[in-house]
C-alpha positions as CSV (number, residue, x, y, z in Angstrom):
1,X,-70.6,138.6,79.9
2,X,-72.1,142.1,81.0
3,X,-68.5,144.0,81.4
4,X,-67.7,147.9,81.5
5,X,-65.9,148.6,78.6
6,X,-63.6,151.7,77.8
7,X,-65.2,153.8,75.5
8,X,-63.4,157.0,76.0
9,X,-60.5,158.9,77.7
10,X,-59.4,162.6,78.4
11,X,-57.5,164.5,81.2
12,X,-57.0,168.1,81.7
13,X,-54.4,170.5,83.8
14,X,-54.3,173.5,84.8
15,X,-52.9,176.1,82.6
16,X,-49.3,177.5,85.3
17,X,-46.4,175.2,85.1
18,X,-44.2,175.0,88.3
19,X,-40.9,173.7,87.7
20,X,-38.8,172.4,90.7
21,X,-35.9,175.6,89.9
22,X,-39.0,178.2,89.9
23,X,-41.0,176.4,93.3
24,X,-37.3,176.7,94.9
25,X,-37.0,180.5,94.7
26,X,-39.7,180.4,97.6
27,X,-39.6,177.3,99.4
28,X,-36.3,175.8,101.1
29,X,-35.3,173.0,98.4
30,X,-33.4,172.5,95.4
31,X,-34.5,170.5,91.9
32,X,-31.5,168.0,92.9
33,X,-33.4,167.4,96.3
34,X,-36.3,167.4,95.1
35,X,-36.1,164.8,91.7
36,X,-33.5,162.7,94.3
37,X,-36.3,161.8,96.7
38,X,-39.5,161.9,94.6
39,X,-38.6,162.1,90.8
40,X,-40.9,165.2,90.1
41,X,-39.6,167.7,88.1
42,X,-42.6,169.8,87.4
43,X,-46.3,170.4,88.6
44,X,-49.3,172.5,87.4
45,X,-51.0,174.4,89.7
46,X,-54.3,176.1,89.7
47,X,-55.2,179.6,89.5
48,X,-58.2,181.7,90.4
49,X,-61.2,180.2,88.7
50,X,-59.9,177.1,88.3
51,X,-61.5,174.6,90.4
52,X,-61.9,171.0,90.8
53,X,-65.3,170.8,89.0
54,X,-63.8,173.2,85.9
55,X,-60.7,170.7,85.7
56,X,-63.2,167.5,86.0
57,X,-65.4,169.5,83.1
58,X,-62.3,169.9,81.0
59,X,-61.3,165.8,81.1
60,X,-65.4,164.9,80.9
61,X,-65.4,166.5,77.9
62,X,-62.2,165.2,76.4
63,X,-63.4,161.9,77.5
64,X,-66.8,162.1,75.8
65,X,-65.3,163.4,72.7
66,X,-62.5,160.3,72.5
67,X,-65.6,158.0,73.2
68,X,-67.8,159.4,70.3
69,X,-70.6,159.5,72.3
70,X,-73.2,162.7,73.6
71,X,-72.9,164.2,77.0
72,X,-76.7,163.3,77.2
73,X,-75.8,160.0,77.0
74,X,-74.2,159.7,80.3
75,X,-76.8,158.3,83.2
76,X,-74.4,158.1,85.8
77,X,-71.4,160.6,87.3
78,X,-68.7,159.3,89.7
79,X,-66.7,162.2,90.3
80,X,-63.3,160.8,93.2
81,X,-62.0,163.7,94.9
82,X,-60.3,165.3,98.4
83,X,-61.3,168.9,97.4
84,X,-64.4,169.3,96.3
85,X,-65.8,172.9,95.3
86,X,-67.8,173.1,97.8
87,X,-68.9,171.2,101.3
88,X,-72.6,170.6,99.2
89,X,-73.7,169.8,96.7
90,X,-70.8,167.3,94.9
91,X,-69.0,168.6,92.4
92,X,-70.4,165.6,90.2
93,X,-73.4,167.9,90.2
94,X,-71.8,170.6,88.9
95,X,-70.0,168.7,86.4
96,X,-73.4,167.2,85.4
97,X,-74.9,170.7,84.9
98,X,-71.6,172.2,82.8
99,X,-72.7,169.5,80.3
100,X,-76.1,170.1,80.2
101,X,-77.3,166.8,81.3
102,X,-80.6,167.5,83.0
103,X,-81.1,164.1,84.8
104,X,-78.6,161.5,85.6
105,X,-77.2,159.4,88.6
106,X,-74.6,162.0,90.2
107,X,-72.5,162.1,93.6
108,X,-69.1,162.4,94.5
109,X,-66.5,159.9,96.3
110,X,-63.8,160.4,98.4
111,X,-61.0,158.0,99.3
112,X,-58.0,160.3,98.9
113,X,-55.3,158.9,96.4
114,X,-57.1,155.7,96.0
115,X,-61.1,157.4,95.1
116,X,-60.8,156.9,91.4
117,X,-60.1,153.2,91.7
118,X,-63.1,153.4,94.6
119,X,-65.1,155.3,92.0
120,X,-64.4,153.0,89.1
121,X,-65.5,149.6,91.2
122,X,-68.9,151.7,92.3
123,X,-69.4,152.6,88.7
124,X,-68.7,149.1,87.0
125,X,-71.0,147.7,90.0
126,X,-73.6,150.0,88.5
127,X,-73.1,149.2,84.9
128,X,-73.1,145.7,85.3
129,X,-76.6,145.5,87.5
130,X,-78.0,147.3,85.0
131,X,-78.2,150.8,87.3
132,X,-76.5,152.9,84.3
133,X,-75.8,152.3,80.8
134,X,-72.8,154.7,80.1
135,X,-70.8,156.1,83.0
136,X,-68.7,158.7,83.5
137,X,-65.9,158.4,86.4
138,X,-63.4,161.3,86.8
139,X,-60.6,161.7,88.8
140,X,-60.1,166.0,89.7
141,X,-57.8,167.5,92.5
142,X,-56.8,171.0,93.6
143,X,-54.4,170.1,96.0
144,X,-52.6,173.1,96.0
145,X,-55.5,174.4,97.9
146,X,-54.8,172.7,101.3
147,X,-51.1,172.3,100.9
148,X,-49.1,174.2,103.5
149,X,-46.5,176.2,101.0
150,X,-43.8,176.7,104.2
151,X,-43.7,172.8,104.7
152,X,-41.0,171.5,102.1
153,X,-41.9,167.9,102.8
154,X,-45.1,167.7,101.3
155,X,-45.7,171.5,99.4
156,X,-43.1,169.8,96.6
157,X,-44.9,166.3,96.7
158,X,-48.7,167.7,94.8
159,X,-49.8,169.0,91.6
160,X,-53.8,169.6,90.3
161,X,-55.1,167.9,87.7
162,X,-58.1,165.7,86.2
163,X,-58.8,162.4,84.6
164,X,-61.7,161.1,83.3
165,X,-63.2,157.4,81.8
166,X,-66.0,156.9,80.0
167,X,-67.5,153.3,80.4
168,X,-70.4,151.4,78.9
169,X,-72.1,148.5,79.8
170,X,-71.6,146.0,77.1
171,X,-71.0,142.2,76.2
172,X,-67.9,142.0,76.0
173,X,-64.8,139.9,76.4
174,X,-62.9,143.1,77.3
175,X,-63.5,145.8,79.8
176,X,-63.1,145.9,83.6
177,X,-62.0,142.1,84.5
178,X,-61.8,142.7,88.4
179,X,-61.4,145.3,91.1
180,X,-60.3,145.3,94.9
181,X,-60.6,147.5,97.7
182,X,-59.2,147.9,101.1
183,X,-59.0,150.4,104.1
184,X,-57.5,150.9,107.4
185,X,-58.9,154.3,109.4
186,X,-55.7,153.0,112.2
187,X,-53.0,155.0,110.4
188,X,-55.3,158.4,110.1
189,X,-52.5,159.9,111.6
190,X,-50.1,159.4,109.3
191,X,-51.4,161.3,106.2
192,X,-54.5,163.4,106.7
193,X,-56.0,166.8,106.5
194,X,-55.9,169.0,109.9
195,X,-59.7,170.1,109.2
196,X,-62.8,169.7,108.4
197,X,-66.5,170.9,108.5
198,X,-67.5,169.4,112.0
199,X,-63.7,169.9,114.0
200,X,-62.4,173.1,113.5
201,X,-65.0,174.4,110.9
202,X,-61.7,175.4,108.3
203,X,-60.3,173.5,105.3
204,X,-57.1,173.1,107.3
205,X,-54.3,171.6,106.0
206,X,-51.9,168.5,104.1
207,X,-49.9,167.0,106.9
208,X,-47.9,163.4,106.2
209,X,-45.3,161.5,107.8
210,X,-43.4,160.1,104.5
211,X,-41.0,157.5,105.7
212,X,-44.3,155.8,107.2
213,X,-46.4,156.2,104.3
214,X,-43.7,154.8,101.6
215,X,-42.7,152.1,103.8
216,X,-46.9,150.6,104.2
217,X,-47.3,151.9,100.3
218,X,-44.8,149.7,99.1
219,X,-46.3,146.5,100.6
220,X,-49.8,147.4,100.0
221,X,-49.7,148.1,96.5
222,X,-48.1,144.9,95.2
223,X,-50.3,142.9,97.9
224,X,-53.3,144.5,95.8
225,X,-52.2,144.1,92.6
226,X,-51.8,140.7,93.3
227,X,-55.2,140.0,94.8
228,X,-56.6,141.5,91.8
229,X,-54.4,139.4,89.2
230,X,-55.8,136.4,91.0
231,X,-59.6,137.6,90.9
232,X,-59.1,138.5,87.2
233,X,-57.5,135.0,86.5
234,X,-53.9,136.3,85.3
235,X,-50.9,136.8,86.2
236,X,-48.3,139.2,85.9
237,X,-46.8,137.9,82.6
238,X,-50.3,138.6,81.1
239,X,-50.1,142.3,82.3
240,X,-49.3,144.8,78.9
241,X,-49.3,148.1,81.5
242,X,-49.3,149.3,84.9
243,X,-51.1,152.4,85.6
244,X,-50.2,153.0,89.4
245,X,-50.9,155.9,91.4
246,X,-48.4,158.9,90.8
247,X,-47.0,159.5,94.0
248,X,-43.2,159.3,94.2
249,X,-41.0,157.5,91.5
250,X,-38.9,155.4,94.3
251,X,-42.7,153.7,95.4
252,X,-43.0,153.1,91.6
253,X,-39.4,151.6,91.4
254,X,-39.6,149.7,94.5
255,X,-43.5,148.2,94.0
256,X,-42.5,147.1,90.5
257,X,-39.2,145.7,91.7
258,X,-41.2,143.9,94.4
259,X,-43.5,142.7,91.7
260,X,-40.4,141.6,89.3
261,X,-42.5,143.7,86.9
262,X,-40.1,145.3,84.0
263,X,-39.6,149.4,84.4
264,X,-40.7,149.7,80.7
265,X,-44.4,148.1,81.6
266,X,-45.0,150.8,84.2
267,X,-46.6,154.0,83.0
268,X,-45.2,157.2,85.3
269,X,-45.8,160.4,84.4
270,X,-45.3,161.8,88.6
271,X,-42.1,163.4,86.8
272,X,-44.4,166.0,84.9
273,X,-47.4,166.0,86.7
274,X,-46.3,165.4,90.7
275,X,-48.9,164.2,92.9
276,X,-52.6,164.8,91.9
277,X,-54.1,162.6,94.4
278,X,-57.3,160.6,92.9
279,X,-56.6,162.0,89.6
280,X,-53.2,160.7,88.7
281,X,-54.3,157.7,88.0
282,X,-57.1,158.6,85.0
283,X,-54.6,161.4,84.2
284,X,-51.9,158.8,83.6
285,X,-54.0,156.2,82.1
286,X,-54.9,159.0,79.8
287,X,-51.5,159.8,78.6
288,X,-50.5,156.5,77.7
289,X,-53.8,155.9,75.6
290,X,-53.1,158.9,73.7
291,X,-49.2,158.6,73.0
292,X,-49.8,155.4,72.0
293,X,-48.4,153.3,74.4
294,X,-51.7,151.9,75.6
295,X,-53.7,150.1,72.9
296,X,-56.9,148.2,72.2
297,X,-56.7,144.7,73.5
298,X,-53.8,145.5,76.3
299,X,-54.5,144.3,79.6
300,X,-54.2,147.3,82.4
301,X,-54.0,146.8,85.9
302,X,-54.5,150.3,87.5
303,X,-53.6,150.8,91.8
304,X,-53.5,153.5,94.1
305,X,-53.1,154.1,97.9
306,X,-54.3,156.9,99.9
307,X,-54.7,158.6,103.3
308,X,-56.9,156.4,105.6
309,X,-55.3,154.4,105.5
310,X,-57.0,153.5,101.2
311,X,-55.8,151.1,98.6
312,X,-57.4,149.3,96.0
313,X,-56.7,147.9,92.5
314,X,-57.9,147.3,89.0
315,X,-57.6,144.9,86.3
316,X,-59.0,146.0,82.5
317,X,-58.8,145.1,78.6
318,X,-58.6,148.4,77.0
């Protein structure tokens, strides 16, 4: 079967690390408050000339090294992100041009939280029609660039950050097995931006209501996972790792406790990394590949919700 297979991996941060003791001596919190509600300890943060597309460059290229293929190789660029460099043109473009491929499928996609699983069904949909051959999807976010730094209820919750895959279309038993997507614009008001190009002509600004959001989270995400388990043909005793989205440590516990998953299958790096909206995932998925934890022949099952309401899952043989 014609599958999108994992060739590759890579992830990149910024280079400032903001501990919870050092974000505290200018916000009103504390790194007991803080790791209590949301298990982040630390988060990097991006400085002047570092952007979304220069973080998304940094994991493409990590990505295509681990993959041993060219950069010229890649005929197609799904770049998932909520802060783009610019309104126009994508930041896929501008990734595509940092790597000096001079003609390939390029465009950006943006479902929050949940666009790299959005950007990884579009991708494999590609792959397998015969669209692309090799693929790139990233994951990048500077969401310390529309945080508002005076709200302690959110300006502790995000970090930057980028993930990237490299897939190739290939027959093969392994690669992505299933994916599922979902969204529900009737809880815009509940996590969302206060801006935008064609309302008040500014970025604007994060704005969440987190008791709402953790409570529809929590059901969503193992009402996905299952779905996708089903379309895949397992179950959970066939899952090796979870890859979810890195939001807060008590969705983790309480989605894998729902689940009646084991702690240890769950891969959560929100402690070091915080919130990177659609990159956490790539960015996670990336760690565990490279400590080891992830190996070839484990099945993944990656998931992530987002503002929309966005949600969506994925099921893989690494």
């Amino acid at each position: 079967m014609r599958r999108s297979i994992v060739l590759g991996t890579g992830s990149a941060l910024p280079k400032r690390r903001i501990t919870n003791e050092e974000l505290a001596q200018s916000v009103d919190t504390t790194d007991e408050w803080i790791v209590e509600r949301t298990g982040i300890r630390s988060r990097y943060v991006a400085a002047e000339g570092e952007t979304t597309a220069s973080l998304a460059v940094g994991a493409a290229r990590r990505a295509i090294e681990h993959a041993g293929v060219e950069a010229t190789d890649i005929d197609l660029i799904v770049l998932a992100t909520a802060t783009p460099d610019q309104t126009f043109p994508s930041s896929a473009t501008k990734v595509q041009a940092a790597l000096g491929i001079k003609d390939c499928i390029a465009f950006d996609v943006h479902a929050v939280c949940t666009g790299f699983l959005y950007a990884l069904s579009v991708a494999d949909s590609m792959l397998r029609s015969g669209n692309a051959q090799k693929a790139l999807v990233i994951g990048a976010e500077t969401f310390s660039r529309i945080l508002d730094w005076e709200d302690r209820a959110t300006c502790v919750l995000f970090g930057d950050g980028a993930g990237a895959l490299v897939l190739s279309a290939e027959e093969s038993e392994s690669g992505v097995l299933a994916t599922r997507l979902h969204a529900d614009g009737r809880h815009n008001d509940l996590l969302f931006v206060d801006g935008g190009p064609s309302t008040t002509g500014t970025v604007g600004k994060l704005r969440m209501k987190g008791r709402e959001v953790f409570r529809h989270a929590v059901v969503n995400l193992a009402d996905v996972l299952n779905e996708v388990l089903v379309a895949a043909g397992l179950n959970t005793g066939d899952i090796d790792w979870v890859v979810p989205h890195q939001a807060n440590a008590r969705i983790l516990d309480a989605t894998a406790k729902k689940l009646g998953l084991p702690a240890e299958k769950i891969v959560m790096t929100v402690d070091r990394h915080a919130n990177t909206s659609a990159a956490s995932v790539p960015l996670a998925f990336d760690t565990a590949v490279k400590d080891g934890r992830i190996k070839r022949g484990d099945v993944v099952v990656l998931e992530a919700m987002g503002g929309g309401f966005t949600w969506g899952a994925a099921a893989l043989r690494y």
